[in-house]
N, C-alpha and C positions, 0 to 999 in steps of 0.2 A: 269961572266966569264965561269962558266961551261952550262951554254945555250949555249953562242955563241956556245962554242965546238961541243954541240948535234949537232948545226946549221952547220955547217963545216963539221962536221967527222961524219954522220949520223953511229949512233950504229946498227949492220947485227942484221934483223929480225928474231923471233926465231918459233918457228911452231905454241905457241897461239899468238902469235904476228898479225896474222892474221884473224882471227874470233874477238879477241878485237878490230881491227883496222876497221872492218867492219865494227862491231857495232856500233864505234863511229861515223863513218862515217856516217851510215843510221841514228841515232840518232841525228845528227847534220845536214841531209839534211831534215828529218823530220819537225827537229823546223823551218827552214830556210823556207820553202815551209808554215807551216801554219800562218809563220808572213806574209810574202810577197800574201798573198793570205786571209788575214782576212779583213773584211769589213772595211772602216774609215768610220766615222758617222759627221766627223765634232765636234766632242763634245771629249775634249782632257779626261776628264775623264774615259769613254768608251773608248774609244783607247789607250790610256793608260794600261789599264785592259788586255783586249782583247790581245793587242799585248805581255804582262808581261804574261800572262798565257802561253801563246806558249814559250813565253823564261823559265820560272821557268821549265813549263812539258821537255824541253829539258835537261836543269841542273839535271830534276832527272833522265831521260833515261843513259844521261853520269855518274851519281850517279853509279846506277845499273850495266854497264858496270865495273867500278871500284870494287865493288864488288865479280860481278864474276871474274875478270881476276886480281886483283889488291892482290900487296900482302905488302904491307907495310900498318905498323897498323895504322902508322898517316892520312894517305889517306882514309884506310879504312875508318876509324871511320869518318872523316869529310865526306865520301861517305852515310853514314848512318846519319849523322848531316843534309846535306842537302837534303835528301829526307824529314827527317821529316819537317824542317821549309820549305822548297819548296811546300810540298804537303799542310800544313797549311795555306799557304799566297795564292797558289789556291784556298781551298776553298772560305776565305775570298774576292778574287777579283771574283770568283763565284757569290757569296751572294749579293754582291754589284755590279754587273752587271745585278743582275735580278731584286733588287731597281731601277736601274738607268733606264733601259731599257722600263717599261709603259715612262716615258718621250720621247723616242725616238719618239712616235707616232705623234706628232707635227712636223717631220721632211717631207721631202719628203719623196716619197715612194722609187724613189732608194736608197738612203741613211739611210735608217731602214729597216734592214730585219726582219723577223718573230722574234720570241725571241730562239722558239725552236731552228732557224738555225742556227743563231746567236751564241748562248750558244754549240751546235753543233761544227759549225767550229772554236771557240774559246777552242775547248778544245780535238783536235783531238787525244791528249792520254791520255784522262780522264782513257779511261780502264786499261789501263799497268799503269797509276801510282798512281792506288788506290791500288794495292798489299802491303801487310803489310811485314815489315822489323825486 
């Protein structure tokens, strides 16, 4: 009941209301662009991965967001919950894409990029979400 409400009676934005809303915004256009734009190999394992890394590095960009603009302790703290098991099941789908991936080489050639690039555009905020919490 009290969703619908927000849904209805949108609550008046307040001055960080808008640097939060950005960020969520670019953080949420960010993940969206590197799923829709990540290779499919045909091989649901690797795509699978690939495509779960862009979703997780997004969860912790919205993490962070919460963060700095968030102030309830329960959010918080689940904001800081899931950066760490987010950033941990990265690296593990990491590690296991760079197993998987020598297999790739029996595929065709469009269908198998380099590993480096591969590994590259599956992880386009490796660097923002390796900062420690």
């Amino acid at each position: 009941m009290a969703l619908n409400l927000l849904v209805s009676y949108p609550l008046p934005v307040y001055a960080g209301e808008l640097s939060m809303n950005n960020a969520l915004s670019q953080a949420m256009a960010s993940m969206n662009a590197a799923m829709s734009t990540a290779p499919m190999t045909g091989n649901p394992d690797v795509d699978f991965a690939v495509m779960m890394i862009s979703h997780h590095q997004g969860a912790v960009e919205m993490a962070k967001v919460e963060l700095q603009y968030g102030t309830d302790p329960r959010l918080r703290r689940l904001a800081q919950e899931v950066i760490v098991t987010q950033q941990s099941e990265i690296a593990l789908m990491q590690l296991t894409l760079e197993h998987l991936l020598p297999e790739q080489s029996s595929l065709s050639p469009h269908r198998s990029p380099s590993s480096s690039n591969w590994l590259s555009s599956s992880s386009n905020f490796q660097s923002s979400t390796q900062e420690e919490f």
